[in-house]
C-alpha positions as CSV (number, residue, x, y, z in Angstrom):
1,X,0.0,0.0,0.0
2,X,1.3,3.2,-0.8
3,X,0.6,6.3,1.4
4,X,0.8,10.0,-0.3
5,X,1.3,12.6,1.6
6,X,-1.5,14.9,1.4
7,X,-3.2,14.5,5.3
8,X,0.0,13.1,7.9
9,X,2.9,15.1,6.4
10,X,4.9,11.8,5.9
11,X,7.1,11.9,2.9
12,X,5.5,11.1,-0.3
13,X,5.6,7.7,-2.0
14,X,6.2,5.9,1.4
15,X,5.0,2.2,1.4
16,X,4.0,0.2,4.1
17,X,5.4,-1.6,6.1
18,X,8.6,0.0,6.3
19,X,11.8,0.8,7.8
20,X,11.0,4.3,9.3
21,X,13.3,6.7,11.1
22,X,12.1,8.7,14.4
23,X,14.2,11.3,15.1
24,X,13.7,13.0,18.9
25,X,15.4,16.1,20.0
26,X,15.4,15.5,23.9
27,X,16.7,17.1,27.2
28,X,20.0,14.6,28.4
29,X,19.0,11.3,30.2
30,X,15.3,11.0,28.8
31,X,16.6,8.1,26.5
32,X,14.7,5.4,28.6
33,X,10.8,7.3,28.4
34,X,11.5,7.7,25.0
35,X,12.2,4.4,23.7
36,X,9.1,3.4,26.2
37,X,7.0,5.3,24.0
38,X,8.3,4.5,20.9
39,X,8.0,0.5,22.4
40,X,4.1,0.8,23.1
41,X,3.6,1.6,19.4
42,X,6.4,0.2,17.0
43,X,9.1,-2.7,17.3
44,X,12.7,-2.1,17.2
45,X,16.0,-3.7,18.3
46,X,17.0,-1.6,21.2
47,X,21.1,-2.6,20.4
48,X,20.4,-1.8,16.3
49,X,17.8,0.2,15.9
50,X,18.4,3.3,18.0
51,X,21.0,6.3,17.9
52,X,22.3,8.8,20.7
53,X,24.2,11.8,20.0
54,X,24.7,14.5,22.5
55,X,24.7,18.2,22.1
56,X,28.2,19.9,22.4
57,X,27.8,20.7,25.6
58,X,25.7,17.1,26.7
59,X,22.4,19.2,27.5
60,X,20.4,17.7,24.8
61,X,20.5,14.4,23.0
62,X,19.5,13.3,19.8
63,X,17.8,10.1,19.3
64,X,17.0,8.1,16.3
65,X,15.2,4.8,16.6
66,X,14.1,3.3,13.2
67,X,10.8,1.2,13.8
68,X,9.1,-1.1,11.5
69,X,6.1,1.2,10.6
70,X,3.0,-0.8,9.5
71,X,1.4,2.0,8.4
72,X,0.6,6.0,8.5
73,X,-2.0,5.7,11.7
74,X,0.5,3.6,13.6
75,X,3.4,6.9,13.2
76,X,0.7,9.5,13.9
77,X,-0.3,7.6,17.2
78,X,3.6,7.7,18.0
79,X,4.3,11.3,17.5
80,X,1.2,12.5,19.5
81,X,2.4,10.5,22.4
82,X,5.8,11.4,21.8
83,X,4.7,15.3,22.0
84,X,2.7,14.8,25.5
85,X,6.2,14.1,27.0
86,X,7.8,17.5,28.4
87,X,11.4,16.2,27.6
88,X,11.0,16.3,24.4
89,X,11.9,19.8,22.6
90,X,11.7,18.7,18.7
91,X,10.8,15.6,16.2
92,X,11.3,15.1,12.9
């Protein structure tokens, strides 16, 4: 099934299911509610399928996780609760 992008804002042409990457600006040490989230809606491998980088001065972190996305719902679900956490400060 292919998913365009004219009501989610996910990239046109993206097919389902999929490889799909989550990117979280956070505030340092919120790593373990975010994958928490990310864990009620989508699977990943915790050792693979997620990426920390911290800011220059280790205030933020950046974290990728790439779930396997089954469809367009499934990703909205996950970014609304992603934005009800207060760590959290940007997503792409």
């Amino acid at each position: 099934m292919t998913e365009d992008s004219a009501g989610g804002g996910q990239p046109e042409g993206l097919t389902f299911p999929c490889r799909y990457p989550v990117k979280i600006m956070t505030e340092s040490g919120a790593r373990a509610k975010i994958l928490e989230v990310v864990a009620r809606h989508a699977e990943f491998s915790p050792s693979e399928d997620v990426r920390t980088r911290p800011s220059r001065n280790a205030r933020y972190e950046s974290i990728t996780v790439t779930v396997d996305a089954q469809n367009r719902q499934q990703l909205e679900a996950l970014y609304a609760d992603l934005r009800c956490l207060d760590v959290v400060k940007m997503m792409l």
